[in-house]
C-alpha positions in Angstrom: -100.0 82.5 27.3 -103.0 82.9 29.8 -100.8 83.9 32.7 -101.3 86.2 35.0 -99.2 89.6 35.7 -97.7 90.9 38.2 -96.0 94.2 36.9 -95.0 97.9 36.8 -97.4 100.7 36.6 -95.2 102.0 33.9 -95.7 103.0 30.5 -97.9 101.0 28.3 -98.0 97.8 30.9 -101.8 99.2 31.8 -102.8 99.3 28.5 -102.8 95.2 28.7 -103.1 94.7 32.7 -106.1 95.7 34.6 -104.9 95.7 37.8 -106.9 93.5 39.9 -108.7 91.7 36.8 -106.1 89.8 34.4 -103.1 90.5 37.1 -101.8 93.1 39.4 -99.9 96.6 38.5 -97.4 98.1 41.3 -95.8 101.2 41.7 -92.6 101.7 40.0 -89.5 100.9 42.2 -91.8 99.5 44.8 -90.8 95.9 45.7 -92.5 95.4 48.7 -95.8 96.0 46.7 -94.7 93.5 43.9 -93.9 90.7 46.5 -97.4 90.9 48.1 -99.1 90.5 44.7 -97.0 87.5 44.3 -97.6 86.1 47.9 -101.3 87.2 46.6 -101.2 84.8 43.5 -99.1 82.1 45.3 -101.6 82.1 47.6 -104.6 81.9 46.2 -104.2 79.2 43.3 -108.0 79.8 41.7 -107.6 83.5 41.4 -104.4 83.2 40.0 -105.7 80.7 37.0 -109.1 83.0 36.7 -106.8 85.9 36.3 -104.8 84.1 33.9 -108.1 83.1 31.6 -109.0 86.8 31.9 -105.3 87.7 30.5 -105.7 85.4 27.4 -109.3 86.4 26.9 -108.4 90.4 26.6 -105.6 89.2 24.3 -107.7 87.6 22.2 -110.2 90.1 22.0 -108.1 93.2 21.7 -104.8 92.5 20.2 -104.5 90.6 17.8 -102.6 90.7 14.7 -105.1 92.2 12.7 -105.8 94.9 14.9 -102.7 95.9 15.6 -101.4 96.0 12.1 -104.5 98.4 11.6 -103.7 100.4 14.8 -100.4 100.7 13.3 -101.9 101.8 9.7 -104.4 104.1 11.1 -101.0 105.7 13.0 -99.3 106.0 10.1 -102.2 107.3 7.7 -102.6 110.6 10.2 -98.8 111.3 10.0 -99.0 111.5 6.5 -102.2 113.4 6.1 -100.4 115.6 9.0 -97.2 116.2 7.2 -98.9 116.4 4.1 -101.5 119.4 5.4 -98.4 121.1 6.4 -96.8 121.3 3.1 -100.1 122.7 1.5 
């Protein structure tokens, strides 16, 4: 959507925000650190939309459909050579 993030440093959330580049990644359960990325973005208007472009543009380039249906068949195609090595 070209929006920026402000998120969690949990999970996979870092696998799509670079903290700093396309949005901004807090600790997990810290609110105060959340609020001043916010009060960051609010703040600073052109940041917030160049972080926003930089969001849509790493979307684009690194997930879309295509490459995730082949990430997913890749994924799948080692659990079957795995399960089928195992039953040799």
């Amino acid at each position: 959507c070209g929006k920026p993030v402000v998120a969690s440093n949990v999970g996979g959330i870092s696998e799509q925000i670079q903290d700093g580049f396309n949005g901004f990644l807090s600790p997990m359960g810290d609110a105060e650190h959340m609020a001043s990325n916010v009060i960051a973005m609010l703040d600073n208007p052109e940041m917030t939309l160049a972080m926003g472009e930089k969001s849509a543009q790493l979307i684009l380039n690194y997930f879309t459909l295509e490459q995730q249906a082949d990430t997913y068949l890749k994924w799948y195609q080692s659990i079957l050579q795995q399960n089928n090595s195992k039953n040799l």
